[in-house]
N, C-alpha and C positions, 0 to 999 in steps of 0.2 A: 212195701210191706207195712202193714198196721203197727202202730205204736199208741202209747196211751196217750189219752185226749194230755194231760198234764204237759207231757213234751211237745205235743204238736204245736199249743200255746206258749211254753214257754219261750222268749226273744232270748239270744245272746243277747253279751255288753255292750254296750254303743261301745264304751271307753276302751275295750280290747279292739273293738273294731280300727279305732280311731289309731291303737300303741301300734298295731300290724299296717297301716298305711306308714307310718313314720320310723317303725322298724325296716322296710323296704327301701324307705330312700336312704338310710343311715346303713343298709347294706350297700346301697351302691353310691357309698362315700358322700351323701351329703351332710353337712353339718347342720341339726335341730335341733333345736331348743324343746325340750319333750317337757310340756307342762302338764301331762294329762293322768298320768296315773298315781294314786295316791300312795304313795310309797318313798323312798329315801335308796339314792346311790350310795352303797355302804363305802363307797373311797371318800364322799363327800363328808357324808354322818356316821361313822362308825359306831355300833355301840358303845357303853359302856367297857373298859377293858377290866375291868373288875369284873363283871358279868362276865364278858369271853372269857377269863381264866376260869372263870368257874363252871360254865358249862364245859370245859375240858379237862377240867381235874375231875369232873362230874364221870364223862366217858371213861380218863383214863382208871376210874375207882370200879368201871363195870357195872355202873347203874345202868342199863339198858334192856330190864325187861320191861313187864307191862306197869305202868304207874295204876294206880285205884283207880277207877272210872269217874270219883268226884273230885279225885288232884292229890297229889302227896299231904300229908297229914301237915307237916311243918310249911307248907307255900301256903295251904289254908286257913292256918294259926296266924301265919306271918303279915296275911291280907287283910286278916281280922286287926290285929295290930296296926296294919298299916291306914286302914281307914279311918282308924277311930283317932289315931294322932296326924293324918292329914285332912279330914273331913269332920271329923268330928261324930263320926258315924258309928252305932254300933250294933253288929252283926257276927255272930259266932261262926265258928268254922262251919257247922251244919248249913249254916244259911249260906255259904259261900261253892260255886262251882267252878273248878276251874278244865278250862278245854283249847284246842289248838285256834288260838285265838279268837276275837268275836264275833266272827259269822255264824259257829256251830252255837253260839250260845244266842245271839237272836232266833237261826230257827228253831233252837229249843223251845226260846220261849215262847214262839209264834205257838207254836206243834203242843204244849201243855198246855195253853191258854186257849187257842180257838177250834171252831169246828164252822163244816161247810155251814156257809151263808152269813156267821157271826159278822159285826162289823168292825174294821177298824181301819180308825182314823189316823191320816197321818198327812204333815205339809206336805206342798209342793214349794221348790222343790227339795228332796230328800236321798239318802241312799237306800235304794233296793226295796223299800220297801213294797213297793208293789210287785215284785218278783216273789217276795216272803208270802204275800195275800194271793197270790195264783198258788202255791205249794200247798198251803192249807184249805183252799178255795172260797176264801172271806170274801167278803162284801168290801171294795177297796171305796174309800171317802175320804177322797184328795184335799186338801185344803189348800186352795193357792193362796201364797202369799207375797208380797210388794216389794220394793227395794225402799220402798218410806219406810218399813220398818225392818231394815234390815234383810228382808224372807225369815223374819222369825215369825211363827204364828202370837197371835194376841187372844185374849179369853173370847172375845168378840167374834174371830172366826171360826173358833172350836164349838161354842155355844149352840147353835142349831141343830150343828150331830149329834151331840152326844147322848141322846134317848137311845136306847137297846145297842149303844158299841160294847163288846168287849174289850178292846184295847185303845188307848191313846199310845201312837210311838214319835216319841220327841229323840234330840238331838241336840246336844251343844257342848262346846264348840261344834257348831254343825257343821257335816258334808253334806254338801260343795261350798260353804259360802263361808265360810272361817268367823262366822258371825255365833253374836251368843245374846243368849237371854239377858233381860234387862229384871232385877229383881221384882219390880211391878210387879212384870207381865207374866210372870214363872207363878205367883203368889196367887195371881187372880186365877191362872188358867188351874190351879191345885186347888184351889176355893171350888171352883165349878166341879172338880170331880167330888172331892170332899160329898158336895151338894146330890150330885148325882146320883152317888153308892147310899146315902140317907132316905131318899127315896124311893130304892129296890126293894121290892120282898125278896124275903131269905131265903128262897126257892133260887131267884132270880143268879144268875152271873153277876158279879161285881164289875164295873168297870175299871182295870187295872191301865197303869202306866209303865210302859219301858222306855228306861231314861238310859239312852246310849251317851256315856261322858268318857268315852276313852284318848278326849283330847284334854280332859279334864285341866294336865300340869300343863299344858301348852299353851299356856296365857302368854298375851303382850302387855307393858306398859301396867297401865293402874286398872285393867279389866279383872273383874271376879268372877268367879265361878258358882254357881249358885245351882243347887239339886231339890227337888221335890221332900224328902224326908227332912233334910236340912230346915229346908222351911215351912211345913207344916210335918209334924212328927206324927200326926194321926192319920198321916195317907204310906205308913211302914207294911202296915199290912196287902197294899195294892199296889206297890212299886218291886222293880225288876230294874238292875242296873245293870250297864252291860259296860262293862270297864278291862284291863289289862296294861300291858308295857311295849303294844307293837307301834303304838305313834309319840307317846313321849321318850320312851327311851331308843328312836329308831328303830326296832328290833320286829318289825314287820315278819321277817322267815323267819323269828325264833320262835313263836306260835305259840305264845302265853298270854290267854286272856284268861277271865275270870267274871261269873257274878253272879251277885248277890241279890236274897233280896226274904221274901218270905217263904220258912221253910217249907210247906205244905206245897209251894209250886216248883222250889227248885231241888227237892227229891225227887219230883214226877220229870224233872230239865235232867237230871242225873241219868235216870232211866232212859231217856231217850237218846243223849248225849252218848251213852254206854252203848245203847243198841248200834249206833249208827259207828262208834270208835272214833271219834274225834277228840281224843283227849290229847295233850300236849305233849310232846315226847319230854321221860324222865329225866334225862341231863337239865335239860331247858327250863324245866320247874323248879330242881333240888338249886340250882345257880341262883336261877328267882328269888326263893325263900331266900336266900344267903344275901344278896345282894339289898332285899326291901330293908335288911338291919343294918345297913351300912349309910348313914342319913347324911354323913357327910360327905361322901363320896357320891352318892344323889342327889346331893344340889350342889355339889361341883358342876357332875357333866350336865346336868337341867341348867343353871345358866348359863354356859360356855354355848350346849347347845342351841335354845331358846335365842341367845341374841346372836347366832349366826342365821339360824332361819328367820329372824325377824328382820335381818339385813337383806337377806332375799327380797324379802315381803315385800318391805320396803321401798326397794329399788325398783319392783317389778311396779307398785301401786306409784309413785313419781313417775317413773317414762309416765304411766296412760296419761296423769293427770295434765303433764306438761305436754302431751299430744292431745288432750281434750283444751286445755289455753291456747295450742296453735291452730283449733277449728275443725280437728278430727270428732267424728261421729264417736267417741267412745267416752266411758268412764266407769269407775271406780270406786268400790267401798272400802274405806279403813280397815285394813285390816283388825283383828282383836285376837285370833284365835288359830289351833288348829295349821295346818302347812297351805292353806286357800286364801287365792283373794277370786272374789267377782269383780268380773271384767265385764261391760258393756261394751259390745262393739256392734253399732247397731247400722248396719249397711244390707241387710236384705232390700233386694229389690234393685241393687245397684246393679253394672254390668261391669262385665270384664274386657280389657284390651282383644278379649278373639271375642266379643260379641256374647258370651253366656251369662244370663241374668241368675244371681243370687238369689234363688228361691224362698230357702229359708237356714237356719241357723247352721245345719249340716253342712249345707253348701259354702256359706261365709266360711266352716271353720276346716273343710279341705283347701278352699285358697288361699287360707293363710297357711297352711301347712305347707303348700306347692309356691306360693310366691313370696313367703316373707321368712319359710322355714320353721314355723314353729306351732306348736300343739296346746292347742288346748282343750276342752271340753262344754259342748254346748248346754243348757241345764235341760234339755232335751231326754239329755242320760239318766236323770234324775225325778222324773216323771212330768216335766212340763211340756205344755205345747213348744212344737216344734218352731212356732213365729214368735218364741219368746228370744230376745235376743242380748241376753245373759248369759255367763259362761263364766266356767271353775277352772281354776290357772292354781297347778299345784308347783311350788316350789322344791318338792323335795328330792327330786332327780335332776335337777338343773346344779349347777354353779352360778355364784355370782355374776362371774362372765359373761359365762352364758346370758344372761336376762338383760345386761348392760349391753352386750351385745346384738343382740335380738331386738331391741327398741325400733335403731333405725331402718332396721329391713321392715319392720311392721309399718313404720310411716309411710316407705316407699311404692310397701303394695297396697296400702290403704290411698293412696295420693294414685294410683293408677286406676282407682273402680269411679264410672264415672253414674 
């Protein structure tokens, strides 16, 4: 039967694809190491429990109708609040939207911001974004980017597009690559739009930035976090944040995100936000608000938390290293950010003990699934060519254990492809 052109095109997730192969052997009792989806085993990371009592003193008080379509009055005060003394940012509740966490507020803002053929740019590689540019049916303008700089874009690779884009969509702490902007390159690549919107007529569309930082508090070590308003304040008017509590506070199913940015585009994000009913459930916000006034109790569980996943991190970025010293094909970037590390493991083309040659990245990362037990994600997922042979290793469904344990099946099946 006919269906519309939009779904014919649209692809499932590689990375569902990838959790459903490793959910089948782990039914039929094997033990994986599941590095692939970006998410947290709540026996590993539990929330906050300050938070958990408060989303259930929340239910048990009966808050469980519809919450307002732009977020509870007080979660929205409270983020106002909350930005300006952790960011230094300021943004009144109007300018604040809050929804079941950050997916419904990117495609809001894709959905208020663009129309068919508009362009917009965004790295490779990235999340989703080119799924978001089929929804709207934008003009997609990948920018690939290198492991010399990390896979962060530079002003240098933006610079050619940006005549007639409507949107730039950055990331950092970025997914997949737990890497982050270096204040330079964040500086200059805000300079170039600055530059850009000065030379529109005022007919024209403005070129706008969506700056996804909902890894924002998930720094490692002496890495900083650095935001487009933050450092140039005259680009408030074309910036869209897309932030919440589902990756720093673990809290991925409690489905509060939020953001901010100028009011004229995220009344029209409200509207559609409203249309579509993705707003947060009201226990989950009224707990939120309560909990962002609680500062010392959020930076208790932020660094308890932070240097358990940075132990992961860690441990998982030493195995590759010390199996790239022992002449294994792979390697590794420092971790900085975010529950990712990039893993190189670069063996396409090699073959396998029954004869089948490594095609490309897909194929390397079912064999490690099938003979070393463990998942990961090719950046394939993420919008890169498929012969790129880079891959996003999430720590936050895993155990320590787990990834100490996991090292040496990885050298073993990597020591059998010849």
């Amino acid at each position: 039967m006919n269906i519309s052109r939009l779904a014919n095109t649209l692809e499932g997730s590689e990375i569902i694809k990838i959790a459903g192969e490793i959910n089948e052997l782990k039914r039929q009792g094997e033990q994986i190491a599941n590095l692939t989806i970006g998410d947290f085993d709540a026996n590993i990371y539990p929330i906050p429990d300050e938070l958990k009592a408060g989303i259930v003193d929340a239910y048990k008080d009966n808050q469980t109708n519809y919450p307002p379509a732009e977020g509870v009055a007080v979660l929205r005060e409270n983020v106002s609040a909350f930005l300006k003394e952790r960011f230094g940012l300021e943004y009144n509740s109007k300018q604040i939207l809050v929804a079941g966490g950050s997916r419904p507020l990117i495609y809001g803002t894709y959905m208020a911001l663009i129309d068919p053929g508009d362009k917009v740019i965004f790295p490779t590689p990235s999340w989703n974004n080119n799924h978001y540019c089929r929804f709207t049916g934008a003009e997609q303008v990948p920018v690939i980017t290198s492991a010399d700089n990390n896979f962060m874009p530079k002003a240098d690779d933006i610079r050619p597009h940006l005549k007639g884009a409507t949107l730039l969509a950055l990331c950092s702490p970025l997914n997949p690559t737990g890497t982050m902007f270096a204040k330079k390159d964040l500086e200059e690549i805000c300079e170039l739009v600055i530059e850009e919107n000065k030379n529109r007529a005022a007919d024209e569309k403005p070129l706008y930035i969506m700056y996804d930082q909902i890894y924002s508090l998930l720094t490692f070590g002496d890495q900083i976090h650095y935001d487009p308003v933050s450092l140039k304040p005259e680009l408030k008017d074309y910036v869209i944040y897309i932030d919440g509590i589902s990756k720093c506070l673990a809290a991925t199913g409690v489905r509060v995100g939020w953001a901010f940015g100028p009011e004229h585009v995220i009344d029209k994000m409200k509207t559609i936000v409203g249309h579509v009913g993705a707003w947060a459930p009201k226990p989950e916000q009224l707990a939120t608000a309560k909990f962002l006034t609680q500062p010392l109790e959020l930076n208790t569980y932020l660094t308890t938390f932070k240097a358990k996943v940075q132990k992961s991190l860690d441990a998982l970025y030493q195995g590759i290293i010390q199996l790239k010293a022992d002449g294994f094909a792979v390697d590794a970037i420092n971790p900085m950010g975010a529950i990712y590390l990039t893993v190189k493991v670069d063996y396409i083309g090699k073959t396998t003990t029954d004869g089948d040659i490594l095609k490309n990245s897909a194929d390397v990362n079912f064999y490690l699934i099938k003979e070393a037990k463990m998942g990961i994600v090719p950046f394939s997922a993420f919008g890169t060519n498929n012969s790129v042979n880079w891959f996003r290793a999430s720590v936050g469904g895993c155990s320590l254990e787990d990834i100490q344990q996991m090292i040496p099946r990885m050298r073993l099946a990597l020591s059998k492809l010849k």
